[in-house]
C-alpha positions as CSV (number, residue, x, y, z in Angstrom):
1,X,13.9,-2.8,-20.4
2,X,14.2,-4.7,-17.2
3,X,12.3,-7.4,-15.7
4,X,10.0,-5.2,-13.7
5,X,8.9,-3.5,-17.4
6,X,7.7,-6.7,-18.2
7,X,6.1,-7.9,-15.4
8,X,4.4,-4.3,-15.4
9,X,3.1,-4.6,-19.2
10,X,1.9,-8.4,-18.7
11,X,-0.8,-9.6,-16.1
12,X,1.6,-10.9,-13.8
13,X,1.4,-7.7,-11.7
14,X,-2.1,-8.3,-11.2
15,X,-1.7,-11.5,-10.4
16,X,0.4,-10.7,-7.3
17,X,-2.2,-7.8,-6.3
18,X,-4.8,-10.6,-6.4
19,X,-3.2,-13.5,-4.6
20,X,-2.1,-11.2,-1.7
21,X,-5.7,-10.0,-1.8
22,X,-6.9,-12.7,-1.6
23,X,-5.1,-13.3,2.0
24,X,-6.6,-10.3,3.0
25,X,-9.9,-8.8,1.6
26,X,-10.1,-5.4,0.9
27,X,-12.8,-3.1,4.2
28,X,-16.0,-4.8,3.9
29,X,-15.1,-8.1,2.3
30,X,-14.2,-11.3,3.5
31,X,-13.7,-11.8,7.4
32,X,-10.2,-12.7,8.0
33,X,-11.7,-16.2,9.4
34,X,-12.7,-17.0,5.8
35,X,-9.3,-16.2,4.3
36,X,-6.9,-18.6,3.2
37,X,-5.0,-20.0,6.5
38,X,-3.3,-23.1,5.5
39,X,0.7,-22.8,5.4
40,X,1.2,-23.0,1.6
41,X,-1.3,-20.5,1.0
42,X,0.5,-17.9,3.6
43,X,3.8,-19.4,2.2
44,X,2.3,-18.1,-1.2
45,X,1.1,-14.9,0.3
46,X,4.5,-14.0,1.6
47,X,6.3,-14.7,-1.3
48,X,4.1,-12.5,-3.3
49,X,4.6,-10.0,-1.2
50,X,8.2,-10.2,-1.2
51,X,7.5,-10.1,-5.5
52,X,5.8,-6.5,-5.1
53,X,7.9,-5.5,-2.5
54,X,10.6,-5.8,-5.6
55,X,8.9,-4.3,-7.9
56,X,8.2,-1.1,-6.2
57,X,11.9,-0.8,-5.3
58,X,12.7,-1.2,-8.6
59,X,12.8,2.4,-10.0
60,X,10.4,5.4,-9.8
61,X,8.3,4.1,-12.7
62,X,7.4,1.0,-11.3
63,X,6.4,2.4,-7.9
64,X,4.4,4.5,-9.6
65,X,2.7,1.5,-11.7
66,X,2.3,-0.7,-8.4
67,X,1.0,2.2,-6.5
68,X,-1.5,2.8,-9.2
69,X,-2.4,-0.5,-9.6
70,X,-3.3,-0.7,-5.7
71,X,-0.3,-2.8,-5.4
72,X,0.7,-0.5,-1.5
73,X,-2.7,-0.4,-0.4
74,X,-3.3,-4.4,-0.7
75,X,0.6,-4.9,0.7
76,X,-0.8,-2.4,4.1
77,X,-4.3,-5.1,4.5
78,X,-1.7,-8.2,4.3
79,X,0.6,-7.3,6.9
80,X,-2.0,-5.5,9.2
81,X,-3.8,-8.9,8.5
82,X,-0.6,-11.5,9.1
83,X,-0.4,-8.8,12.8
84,X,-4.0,-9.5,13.5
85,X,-3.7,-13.1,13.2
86,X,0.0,-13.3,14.7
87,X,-1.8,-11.5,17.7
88,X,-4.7,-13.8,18.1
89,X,-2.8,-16.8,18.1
90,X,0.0,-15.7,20.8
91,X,2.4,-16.2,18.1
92,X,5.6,-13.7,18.0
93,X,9.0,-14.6,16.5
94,X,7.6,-15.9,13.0
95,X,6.4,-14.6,9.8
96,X,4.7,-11.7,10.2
97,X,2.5,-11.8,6.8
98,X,2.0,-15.6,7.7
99,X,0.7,-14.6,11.4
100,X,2.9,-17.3,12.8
């Protein structure tokens, strides 16, 4: 058993769904002006990301188990979201789930 079993079978899985969710809201939530913006949250956002980027890389199971739990679909919203805002604020070389 390997780290990503664990993190699969505890809450800390859902943890990272939720805090990149919360940077962008699922179709029909939140506008993306009343998402987080400050740099620690995006900082936070981008490391999570980073997190379930691991995890589904990890083997087939846990793909399988992040792709399940909505992990890829809430990964797609944060990067079209960190494009969106990279785009309305001019901003090119940075982050791209930051938008800087």
């Amino acid at each position: 058993e390997g780290w990503c079993d664990a993190m699969i079978r505890s809450s800390a899985l859902g943890a990272l769904i939720r805090t990149v969710g919360s940077y962008a809201p699922a179709e029909g939530g939140l506008s993306s002006s009343s998402s987080p913006s400050s740099s620690s949250s995006t900082a936070l956002c981008e490391q999570c990301c980073w997190a379930l980027g691991n995890v589904c890389g990890d083997s087939d199971a846990a793909r399988e188990a992040a792709r399940d739990s909505g992990a890829v679909r809430t990964l797609v919203r944060a990067l079209r979201e960190g494009f969106l805002r990279a785009r309305r604020s001019g901003g090119g070389g940075g982050s791209i789930v930051a938008g800087e």
